[in-house]
C-alpha positions in Angstrom: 308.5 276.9 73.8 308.8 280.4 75.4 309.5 283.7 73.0 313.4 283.5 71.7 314.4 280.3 73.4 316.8 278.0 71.8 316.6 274.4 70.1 318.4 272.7 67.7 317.6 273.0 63.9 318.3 270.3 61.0 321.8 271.4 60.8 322.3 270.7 64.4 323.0 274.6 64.6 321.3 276.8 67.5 317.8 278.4 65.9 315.0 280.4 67.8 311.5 281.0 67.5 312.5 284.9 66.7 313.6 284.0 63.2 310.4 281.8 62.4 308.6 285.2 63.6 310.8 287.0 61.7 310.2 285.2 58.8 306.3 285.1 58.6 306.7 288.9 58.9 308.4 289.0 56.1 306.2 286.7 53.7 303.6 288.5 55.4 305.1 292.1 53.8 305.8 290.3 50.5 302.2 288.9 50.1 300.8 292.9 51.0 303.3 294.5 48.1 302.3 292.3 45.4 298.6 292.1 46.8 298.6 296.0 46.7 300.5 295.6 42.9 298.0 293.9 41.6 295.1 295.4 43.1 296.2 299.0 41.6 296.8 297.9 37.6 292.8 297.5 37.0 293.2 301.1 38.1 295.9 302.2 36.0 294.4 300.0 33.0 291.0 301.5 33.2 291.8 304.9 34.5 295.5 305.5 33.0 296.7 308.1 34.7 298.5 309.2 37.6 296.4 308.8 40.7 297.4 311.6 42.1 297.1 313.9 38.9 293.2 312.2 38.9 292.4 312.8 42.5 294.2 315.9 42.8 294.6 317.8 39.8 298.3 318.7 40.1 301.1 316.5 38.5 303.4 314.3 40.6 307.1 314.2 40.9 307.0 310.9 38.7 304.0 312.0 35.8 305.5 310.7 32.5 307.2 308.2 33.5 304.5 305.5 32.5 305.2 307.4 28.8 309.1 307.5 29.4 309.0 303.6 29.6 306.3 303.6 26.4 308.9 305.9 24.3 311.9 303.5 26.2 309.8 300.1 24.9 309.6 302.0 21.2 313.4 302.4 21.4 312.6 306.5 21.7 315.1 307.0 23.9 315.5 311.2 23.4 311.8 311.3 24.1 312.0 308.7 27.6 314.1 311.2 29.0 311.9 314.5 28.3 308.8 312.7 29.7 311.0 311.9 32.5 314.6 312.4 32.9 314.7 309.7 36.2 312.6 307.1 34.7 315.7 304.5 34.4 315.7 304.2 38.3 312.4 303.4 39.0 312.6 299.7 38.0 314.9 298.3 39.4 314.4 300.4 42.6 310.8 298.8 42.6 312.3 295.4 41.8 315.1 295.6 44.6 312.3 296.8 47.3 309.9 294.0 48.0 312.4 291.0 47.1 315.8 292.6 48.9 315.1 290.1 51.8 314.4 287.2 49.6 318.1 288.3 47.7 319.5 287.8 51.0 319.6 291.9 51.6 322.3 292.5 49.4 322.7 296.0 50.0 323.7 297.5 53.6 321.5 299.6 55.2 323.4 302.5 54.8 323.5 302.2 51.1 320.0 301.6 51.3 319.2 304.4 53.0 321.7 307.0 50.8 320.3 305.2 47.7 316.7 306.7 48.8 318.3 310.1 50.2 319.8 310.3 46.4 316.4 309.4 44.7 314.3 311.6 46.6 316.5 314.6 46.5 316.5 314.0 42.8 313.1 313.6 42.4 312.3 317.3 44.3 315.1 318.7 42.2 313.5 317.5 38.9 309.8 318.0 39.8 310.7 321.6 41.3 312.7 322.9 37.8 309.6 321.2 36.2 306.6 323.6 38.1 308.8 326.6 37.9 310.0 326.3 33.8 306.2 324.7 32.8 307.7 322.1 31.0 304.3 320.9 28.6 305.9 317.4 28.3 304.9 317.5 32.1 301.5 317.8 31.4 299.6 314.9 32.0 
């Protein structure tokens, strides 16, 4: 059957070979996340700390975050938020990513898109005030 022609589904409504495409790329995405997830937590077991603090010797805009969600688990919440101020919307932000299609894309693209303008900017903001003030919590 040539590329995007038509032909009847189970439902007796119009499909094309597009969304079958369109589909394995998607299951193909979903299957690289997770594979790349769970290929990095040896990493983070054995190593424990921020690859980019360990390969690079500065801290990254989201060091202490791993210890915000320890103090978070512990019920510390005053401490959660000096190790890291944004750590409550890196969950479900990492949640929502690699399952919004299987969700049925919930969210519009331009929410999407000013959702991760937001977090970004925010991100900056909070890793800039932490180099210039020296916060030690920072410290990894």
């Amino acid at each position: 059957m040539p590329y995007g022609s038509h032909r009847k589904g189970k439902n007796g409504l119009h499909t094309t070979v597009e969304s079958k495409s369109k589909s394995n790329k998607r299951l193909k995405r979903f299957f690289i996340i997770h594979g790349v997830v769970l290929l990095s937590i040896p990493f983070f077991i054995f190593v424990y700390t921020c690859p980019v603090h360990y390969f690079l010797h500065i801290p990254c805009p989201g060091c202490g975050i791993t210890r915000a969600y320890i103090a978070m688990l512990s019920l510390d919440w005053e401490a959660a938020f000096r190790y890291h101020p944004l750590f409550f919307m890196v969950l479900p932000i990492l949640l929502y990513v690699p399952h919004r299609n299987i969700l049925g894309k919930p969210l519009k693209d331009k929410t999407e898109t000013l959702i991760f303008i937001i977090t970004v900017v925010l991100f900056i903001f909070i890793y800039m005030i932490r180099l210039f003030t020296e916060n030690i919590l920072y410290e990894v």
